[in-house]
C-alpha positions as CSV (number, residue, x, y, z in Angstrom):
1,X,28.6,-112.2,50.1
2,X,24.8,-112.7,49.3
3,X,25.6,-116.1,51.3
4,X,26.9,-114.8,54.3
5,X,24.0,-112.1,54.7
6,X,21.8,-114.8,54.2
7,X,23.5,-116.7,57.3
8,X,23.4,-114.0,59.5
9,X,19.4,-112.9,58.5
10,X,18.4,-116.4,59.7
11,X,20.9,-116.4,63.1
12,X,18.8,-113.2,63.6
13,X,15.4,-114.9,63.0
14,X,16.7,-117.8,65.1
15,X,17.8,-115.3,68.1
16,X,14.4,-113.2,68.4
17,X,12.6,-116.4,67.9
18,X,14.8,-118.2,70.9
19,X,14.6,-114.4,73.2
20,X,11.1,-113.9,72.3
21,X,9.6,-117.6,73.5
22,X,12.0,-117.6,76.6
23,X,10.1,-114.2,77.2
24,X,6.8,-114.7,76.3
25,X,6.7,-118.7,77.4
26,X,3.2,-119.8,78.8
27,X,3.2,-121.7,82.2
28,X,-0.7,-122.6,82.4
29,X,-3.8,-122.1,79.9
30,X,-7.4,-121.8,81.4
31,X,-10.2,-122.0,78.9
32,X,-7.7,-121.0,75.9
33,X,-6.3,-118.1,77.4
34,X,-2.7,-117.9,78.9
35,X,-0.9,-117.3,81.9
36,X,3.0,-116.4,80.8
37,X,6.4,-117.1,82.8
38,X,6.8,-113.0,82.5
39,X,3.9,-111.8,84.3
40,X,3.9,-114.7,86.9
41,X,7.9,-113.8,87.9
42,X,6.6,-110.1,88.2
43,X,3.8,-111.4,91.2
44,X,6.6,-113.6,92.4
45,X,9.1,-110.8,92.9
46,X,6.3,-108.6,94.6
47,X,5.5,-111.8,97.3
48,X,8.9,-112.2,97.2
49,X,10.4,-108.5,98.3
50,X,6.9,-108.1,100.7
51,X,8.5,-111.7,102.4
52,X,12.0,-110.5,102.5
53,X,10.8,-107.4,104.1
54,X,9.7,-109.7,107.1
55,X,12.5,-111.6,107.2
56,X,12.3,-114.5,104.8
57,X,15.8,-115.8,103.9
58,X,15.9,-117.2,100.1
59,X,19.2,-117.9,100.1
60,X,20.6,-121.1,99.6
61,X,18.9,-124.5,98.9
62,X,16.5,-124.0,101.3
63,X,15.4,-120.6,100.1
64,X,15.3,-122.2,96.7
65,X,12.5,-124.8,97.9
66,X,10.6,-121.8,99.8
67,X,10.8,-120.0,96.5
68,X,9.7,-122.6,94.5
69,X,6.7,-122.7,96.6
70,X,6.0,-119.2,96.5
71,X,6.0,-119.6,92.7
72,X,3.5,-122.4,92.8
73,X,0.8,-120.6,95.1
74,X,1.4,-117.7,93.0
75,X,0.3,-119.2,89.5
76,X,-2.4,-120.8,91.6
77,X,-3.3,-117.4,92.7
78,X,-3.0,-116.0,89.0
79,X,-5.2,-119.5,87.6
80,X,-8.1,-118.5,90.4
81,X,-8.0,-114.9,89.1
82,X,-8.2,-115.7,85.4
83,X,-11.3,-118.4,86.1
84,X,-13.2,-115.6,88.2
85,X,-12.5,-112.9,85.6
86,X,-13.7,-115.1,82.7
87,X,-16.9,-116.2,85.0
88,X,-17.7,-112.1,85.8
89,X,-18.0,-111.7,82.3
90,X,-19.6,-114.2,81.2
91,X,-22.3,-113.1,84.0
92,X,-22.1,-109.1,82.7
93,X,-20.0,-108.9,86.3
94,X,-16.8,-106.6,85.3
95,X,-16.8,-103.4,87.0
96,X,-16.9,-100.2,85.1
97,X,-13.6,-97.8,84.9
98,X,-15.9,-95.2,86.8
99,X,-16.5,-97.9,89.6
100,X,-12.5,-98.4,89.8
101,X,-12.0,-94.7,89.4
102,X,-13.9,-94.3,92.3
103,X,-12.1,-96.7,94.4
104,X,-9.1,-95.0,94.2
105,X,-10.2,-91.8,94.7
106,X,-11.1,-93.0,98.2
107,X,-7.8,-94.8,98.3
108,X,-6.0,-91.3,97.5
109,X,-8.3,-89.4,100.6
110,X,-6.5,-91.9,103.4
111,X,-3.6,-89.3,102.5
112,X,-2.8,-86.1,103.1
113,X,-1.1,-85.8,99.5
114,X,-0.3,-86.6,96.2
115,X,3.2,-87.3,97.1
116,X,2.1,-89.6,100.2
117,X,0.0,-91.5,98.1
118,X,2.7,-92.0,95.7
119,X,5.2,-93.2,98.6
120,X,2.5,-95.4,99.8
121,X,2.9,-97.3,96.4
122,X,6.4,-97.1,95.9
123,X,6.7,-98.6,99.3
124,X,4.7,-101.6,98.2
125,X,6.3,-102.1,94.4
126,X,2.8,-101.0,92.8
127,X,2.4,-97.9,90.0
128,X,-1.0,-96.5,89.5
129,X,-1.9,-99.2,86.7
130,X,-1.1,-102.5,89.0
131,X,-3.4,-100.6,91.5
132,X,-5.7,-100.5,88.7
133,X,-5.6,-104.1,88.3
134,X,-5.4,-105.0,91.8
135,X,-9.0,-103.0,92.3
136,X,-10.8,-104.6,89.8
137,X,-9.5,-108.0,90.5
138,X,-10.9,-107.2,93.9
139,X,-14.1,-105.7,92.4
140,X,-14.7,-108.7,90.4
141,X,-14.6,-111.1,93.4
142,X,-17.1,-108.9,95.4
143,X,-19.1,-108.9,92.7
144,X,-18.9,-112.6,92.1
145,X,-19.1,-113.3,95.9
146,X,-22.6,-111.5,96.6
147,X,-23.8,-113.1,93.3
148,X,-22.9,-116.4,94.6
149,X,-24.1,-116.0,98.0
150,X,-26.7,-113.4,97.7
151,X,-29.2,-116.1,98.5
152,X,-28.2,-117.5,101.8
153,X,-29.6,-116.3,104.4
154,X,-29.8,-117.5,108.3
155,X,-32.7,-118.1,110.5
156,X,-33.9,-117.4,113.6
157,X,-33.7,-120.7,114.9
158,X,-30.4,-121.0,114.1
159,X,-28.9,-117.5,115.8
160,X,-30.9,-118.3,118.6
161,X,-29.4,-122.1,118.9
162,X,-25.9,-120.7,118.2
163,X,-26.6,-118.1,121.6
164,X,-27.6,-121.1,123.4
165,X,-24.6,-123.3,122.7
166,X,-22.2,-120.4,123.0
167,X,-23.4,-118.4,125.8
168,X,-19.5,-118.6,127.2
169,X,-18.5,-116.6,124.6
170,X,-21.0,-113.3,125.4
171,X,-20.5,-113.8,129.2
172,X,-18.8,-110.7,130.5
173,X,-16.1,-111.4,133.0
174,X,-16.5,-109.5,137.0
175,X,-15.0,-105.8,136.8
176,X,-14.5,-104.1,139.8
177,X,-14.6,-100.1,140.2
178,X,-11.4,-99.1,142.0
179,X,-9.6,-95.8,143.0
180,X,-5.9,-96.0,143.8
181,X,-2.9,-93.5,144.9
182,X,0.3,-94.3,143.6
183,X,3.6,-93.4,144.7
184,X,6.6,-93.5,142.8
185,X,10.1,-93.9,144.0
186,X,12.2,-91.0,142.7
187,X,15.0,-93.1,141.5
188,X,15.8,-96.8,141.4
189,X,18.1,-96.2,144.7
190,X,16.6,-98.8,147.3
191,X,16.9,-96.0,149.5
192,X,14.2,-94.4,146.9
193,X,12.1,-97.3,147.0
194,X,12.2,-97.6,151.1
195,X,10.8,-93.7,151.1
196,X,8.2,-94.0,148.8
197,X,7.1,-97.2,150.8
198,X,6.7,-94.8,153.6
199,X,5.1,-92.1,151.9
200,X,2.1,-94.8,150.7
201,X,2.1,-96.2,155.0
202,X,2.0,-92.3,155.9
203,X,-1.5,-92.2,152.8
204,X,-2.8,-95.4,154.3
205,X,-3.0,-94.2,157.9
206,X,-4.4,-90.8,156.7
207,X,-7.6,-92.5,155.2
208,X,-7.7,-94.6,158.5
209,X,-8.1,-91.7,160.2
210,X,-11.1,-90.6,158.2
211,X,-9.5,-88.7,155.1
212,X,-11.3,-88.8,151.8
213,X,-9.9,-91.1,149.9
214,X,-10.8,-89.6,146.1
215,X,-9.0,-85.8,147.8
216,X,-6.1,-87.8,148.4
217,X,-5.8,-89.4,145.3
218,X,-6.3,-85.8,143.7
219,X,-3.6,-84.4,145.8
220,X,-1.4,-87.1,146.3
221,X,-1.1,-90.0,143.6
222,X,1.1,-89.7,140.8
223,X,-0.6,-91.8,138.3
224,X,-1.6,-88.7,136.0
225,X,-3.9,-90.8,133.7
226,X,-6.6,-91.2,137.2
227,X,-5.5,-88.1,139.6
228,X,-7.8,-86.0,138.3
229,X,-11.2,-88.0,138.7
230,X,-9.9,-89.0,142.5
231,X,-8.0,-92.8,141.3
232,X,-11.0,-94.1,139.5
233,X,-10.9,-96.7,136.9
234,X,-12.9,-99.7,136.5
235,X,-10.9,-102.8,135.6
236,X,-11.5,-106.5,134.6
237,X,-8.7,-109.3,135.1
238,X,-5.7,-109.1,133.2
239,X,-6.1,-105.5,132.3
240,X,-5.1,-103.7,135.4
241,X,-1.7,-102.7,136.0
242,X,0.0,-106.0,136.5
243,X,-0.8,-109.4,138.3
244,X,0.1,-108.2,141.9
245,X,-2.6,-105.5,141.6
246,X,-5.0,-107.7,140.1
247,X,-4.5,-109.9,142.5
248,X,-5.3,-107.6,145.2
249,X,-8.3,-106.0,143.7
250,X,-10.0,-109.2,143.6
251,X,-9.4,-109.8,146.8
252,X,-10.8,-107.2,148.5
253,X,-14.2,-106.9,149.5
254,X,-17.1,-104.1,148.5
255,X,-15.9,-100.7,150.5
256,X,-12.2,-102.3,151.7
257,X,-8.9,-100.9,151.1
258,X,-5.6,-102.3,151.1
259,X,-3.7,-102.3,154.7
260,X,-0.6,-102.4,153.1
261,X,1.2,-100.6,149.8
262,X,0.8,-102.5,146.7
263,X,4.5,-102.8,145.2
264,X,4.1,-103.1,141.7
265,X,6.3,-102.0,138.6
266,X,5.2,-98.6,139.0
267,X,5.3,-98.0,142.5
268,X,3.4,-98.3,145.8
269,X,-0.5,-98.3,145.4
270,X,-3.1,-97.8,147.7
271,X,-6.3,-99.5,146.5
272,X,-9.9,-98.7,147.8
273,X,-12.6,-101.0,145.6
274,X,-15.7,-99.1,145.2
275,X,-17.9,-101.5,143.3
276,X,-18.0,-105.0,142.7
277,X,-20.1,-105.2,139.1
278,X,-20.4,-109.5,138.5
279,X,-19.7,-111.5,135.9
280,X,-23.1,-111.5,133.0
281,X,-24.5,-112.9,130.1
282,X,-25.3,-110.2,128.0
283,X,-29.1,-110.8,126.8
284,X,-29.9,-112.0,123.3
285,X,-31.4,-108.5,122.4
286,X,-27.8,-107.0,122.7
287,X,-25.7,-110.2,120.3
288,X,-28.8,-111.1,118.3
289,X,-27.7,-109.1,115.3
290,X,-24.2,-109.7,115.8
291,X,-24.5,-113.6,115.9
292,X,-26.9,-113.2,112.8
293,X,-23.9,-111.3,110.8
294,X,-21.3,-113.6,111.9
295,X,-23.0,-116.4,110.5
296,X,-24.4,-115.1,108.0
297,X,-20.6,-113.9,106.9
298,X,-19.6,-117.9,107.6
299,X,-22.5,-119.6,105.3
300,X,-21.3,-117.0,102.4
301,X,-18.0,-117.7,102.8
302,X,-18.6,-121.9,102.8
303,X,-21.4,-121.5,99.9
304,X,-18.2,-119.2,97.6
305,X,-15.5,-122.0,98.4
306,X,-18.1,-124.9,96.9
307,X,-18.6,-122.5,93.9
308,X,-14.8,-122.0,93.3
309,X,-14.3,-125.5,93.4
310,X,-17.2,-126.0,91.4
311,X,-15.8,-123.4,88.8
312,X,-11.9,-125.1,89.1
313,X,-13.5,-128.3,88.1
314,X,-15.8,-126.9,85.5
315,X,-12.9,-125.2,83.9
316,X,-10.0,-126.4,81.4
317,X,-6.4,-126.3,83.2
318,X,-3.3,-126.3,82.1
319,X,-0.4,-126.2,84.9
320,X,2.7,-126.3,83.0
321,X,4.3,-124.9,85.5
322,X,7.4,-127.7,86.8
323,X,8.3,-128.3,90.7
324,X,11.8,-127.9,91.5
325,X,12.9,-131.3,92.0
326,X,10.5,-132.3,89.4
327,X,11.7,-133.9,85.9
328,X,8.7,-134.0,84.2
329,X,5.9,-131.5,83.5
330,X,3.0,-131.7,85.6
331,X,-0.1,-131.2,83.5
């Protein structure tokens, strides 16, 4: 009896033992502390539903391998994460609960409710505590990023060199100022199409015979986004209302009006360009702050990459964490 009970007292110890490392197993250490195979499935599962969502496929052998992968830039992800949380307080960097409290306080404002904020993270596998976490991982790499980088700076010399060499890049392209009338067939009968040709030839010869164009436009064009301010809009290249228009707005000169209706997607147009305004640079005055943040914003981001490697390499590193196709640990 005693024997037995014995027995099954150590196939209990055995099975708790077996359930509890297979639950608890560590996949990477970094500087002593550990990373388990529990917490990193949870991150892969949220990657992994956010991907599905879009259309990611992990079935099969190939989903397997895309999976895998997922799993490694995750527990990269997690290694990053544990080396900048160990670095921010080391440095007295750790945000303070009111800090985070505050965060998602103005996370919760963005809705109308309670209940809208709590769909919003239901619909993105979070509960308030992941948020928690989430806000002052993110807090902790703002924090570590401005103490990193709060000493670069940018000089005048350089913003100014920058404008020179990219000057393309803060030219503004010609616009022109047009008004138009636009007449829409009724149907998509060709018969419907042939009338409202010759309702836009009967407009055309109107305005040859001195009527104002902007009245006409008022009275006549059904484009209800313009009508009211007589057809006017002003429009660069590529953002009027298709290529056929563009192409005869920019061929028109200063004062002239088409001779014939524009056939476009919408309809027939009758186009009158009012101003030609050229293609300019704008002046360094306008960019110089601009190009200042801009590089400013690069020379950070370069100077915190060189101090995460330079914290990876500092640090103690244990992936344990095996490839698919692997056999072996990689360590």
């Amino acid at each position: 009896m005693y024997k037995k009970l014995r027995v099954m007292v150590f196939m209990f110890a055995l099975l708790f033992l077996v359930t509890g490392c297979g639950s608890s197993k560590v996949v990477a250490t970094v500087n002593g502390e550990n990373i388990n195979q529990v917490d990193l499935e949870k991150k892969v599962d949220l990657y992994k539903s956010g991907l599905e969502k879009q259309g990611t496929d992990f079935s099969g052998e190939k989903g397997e391998d895309i999976l895998d992968s997922l799993r490694q830039n995750v527990l990269k992800q997690m290694i990053d994460e544990k080396i900048l949380m160990q670095k921010a307080k080391d440095k007295e960097l750790l945000p303070s609960q009111q800090e985070i409290n505050k965060r998602i306080e103005e996370i919760k404002k963005r809705f109308k409710s309670e209940g809208e904020y709590k769909k919003y993270l239901t619909a993105n596998g979070l509960n308030e505590p992941q948020l928690e976490e989430y806000i002052r991982k993110q807090l902790v790499q703002q924090n570590l990023f401005m103490n990193a980088t709060g000493e670069v700076k940018v000089e005048n010399n350089e913003v100014e060199e920058y404008y020179q060499e990219n000057k393309k890049s803060f030219t503004q392209p010609e616009k022109r100022k047009v008004r138009h009338i636009l007449i829409r067939p009724d149907s998509d009968k060709e018969s419907s199409a042939v009338d409202a040709k010759i309702k836009a030839m009967q407009v055309i010869n109107e305005i040859q015979n001195g009527a104002d164009f902007a009245r006409l436009a008022k009275k006549k064009s059904e484009d209800t986004g313009t009508k009211d301010n007589g057809g006017l809009m002003t429009i660069t290249r590529g953002q009027g209302l298709g290529e056929t228009f563009d192409d005869n707005v920019f061929s028109l000169k200063n004062g002239e009006i088409t001779q014939d209706p524009v056939k476009t997607m919408y309809g027939y147009h009758i186009i009158k360009v009012e101003e030609i305004i050229p293609s300019q640079v704008k002046p360094f005055s306008e960019v110089k702050e601009q190009i200042k943040n801009q590089l400013q914003n690069q020379y950070r981001s370069k100077e915190f990459s060189n101090y995460m490697k330079k914290i990876r390499d500092e640090a103690k590193i244990n992936n344990k964490l095996t490839h698919k196709n692997d056999s072996t640990s990689k360590k």
